[in-house]
C-alpha angles and dihedrals in degrees: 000000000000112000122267088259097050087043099049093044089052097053084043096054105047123087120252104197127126121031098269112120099181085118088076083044091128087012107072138350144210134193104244113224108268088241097076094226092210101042086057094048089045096057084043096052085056091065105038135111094206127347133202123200110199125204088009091174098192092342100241104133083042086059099044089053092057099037083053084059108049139222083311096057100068110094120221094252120040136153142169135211138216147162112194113077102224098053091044086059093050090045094048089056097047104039102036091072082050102056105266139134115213120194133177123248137159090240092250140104122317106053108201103245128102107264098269099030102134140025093203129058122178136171136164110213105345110196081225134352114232096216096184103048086040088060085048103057100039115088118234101288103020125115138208114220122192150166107231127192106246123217124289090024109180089339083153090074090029089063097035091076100015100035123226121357104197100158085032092063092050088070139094095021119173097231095045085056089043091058086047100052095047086045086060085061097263129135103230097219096178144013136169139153131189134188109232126194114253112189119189111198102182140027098247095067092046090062088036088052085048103040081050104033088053100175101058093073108008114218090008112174128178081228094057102038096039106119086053088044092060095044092058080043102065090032089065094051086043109047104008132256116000100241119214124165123233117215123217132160126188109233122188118176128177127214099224 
């Protein structure tokens, strides 16, 4: 293995826009939900009328979606929201030859779409889902149907750097969103979760998951977290990948 210093410098150096994660592809690995969220939206785009991706961060998952279904599985209306500038220009250069639309938006109420607009709404790991303006948008009969991030998600990592999270590991639970979801007015039709193994083998993907993955430990640098940094560091090399757990659960819920 490189040294501490050649590893740190390489995940410092590479760019972390977008929502791709293939640079960790040998570095680090997570399970993947047995639902197999693209390939679901994917099935789901091939039916719709018109179709809204919320939070759409690159687009990628967005793309793939549409590339699984063919030429078939784009619906005639389709759009995608995001807020972070960065993000909106990679997904504007990936999702307009496919059809869509991309339009920026700060990621709070109100979306920027006429009340009935789609009759699918999608998202993969929203930061927040907006129940109220989701009902509004969907027509009578239409769903949106989304992979959310569950509570304690990769907290192993989390406390490792920030110690225990008590009030933190009480957010984001299936049932509380649930609840949400069916107080906007919605018929939740279907919601599972599931806790999937995450291995980190080096100390470079450890700082690139961290400089991407901005919330888990907010203003992470390598400079202020250094020390910590160097012990993982030598507990990799010592006793093999650092293991975390991510948290996801399916949620699929109906406007009456």
């Amino acid at each position: 293995m490189r040294t501490f210093e050649e590893l740190i410098a390489e995940a410092e150096s590479v760019s972390v826009d977008g929502w791709d994660f293939s640079w960790l592809e040998g570095r680090a690995v997570e399970e993947r939900p047995s639902w197999g969220y693209q390939r679901l939206l994917a099935g789901r785009l091939g039916t719709a009328g018109a179709a809204l991706d919320i939070q759409t961060g690159g687009g990628e998952v967005l793309a793939g979606a549409l590339r699984l279904g063919g030429g078939g599985g784009r619906p005639p209306v389709l759009a995608a929201t995001e807020s972070w500038p960065p993000n909106l220009a990679r997904a504007t250069r990936l999702l307009q030859p496919l059809g869509a639309v991309v339009v920026a938006d700060l990621d709070e109420p109100p979306l920027p779409f006429a009340d009935e607009a789609f009759d699918l709404v999608s998202s993969r790991h929203p930061v927040r889902a907006w129940w109220t303006e989701i009902a509004r948008v969907l027509r009578p009969g239409g769903a949106y149907v989304a992979q959310h991030v569950g509570p304690a998600s990769v907290f192993e990592l989390v406390e490792y750097f920030l110690g225990p999270q008590p009030g933190a590991r009480e957010a984001r639970r299936p049932e509380v969103e649930g609840a949400q979801a069916r107080a906007a007015g919605l018929e939740v039709v279907d919601l599972r979760s599931e806790r999937l193994r995450m291995e980190f083998r080096d100390i470079g993907a450890v700082v690139y998951f961290l400089r991407k993955v901005i919330w888990m430990v907010p203003g992470f640098t390598v400079a202020g977290h250094l020390d910590r940094l160097r012990e993982l560091d030598a507990l990799i090399r010592a006793e093999g990948p650092f293991v975390a757990h991510s948290a996801r659960f399916l949620i699929e819920a109906r406007k009456p």
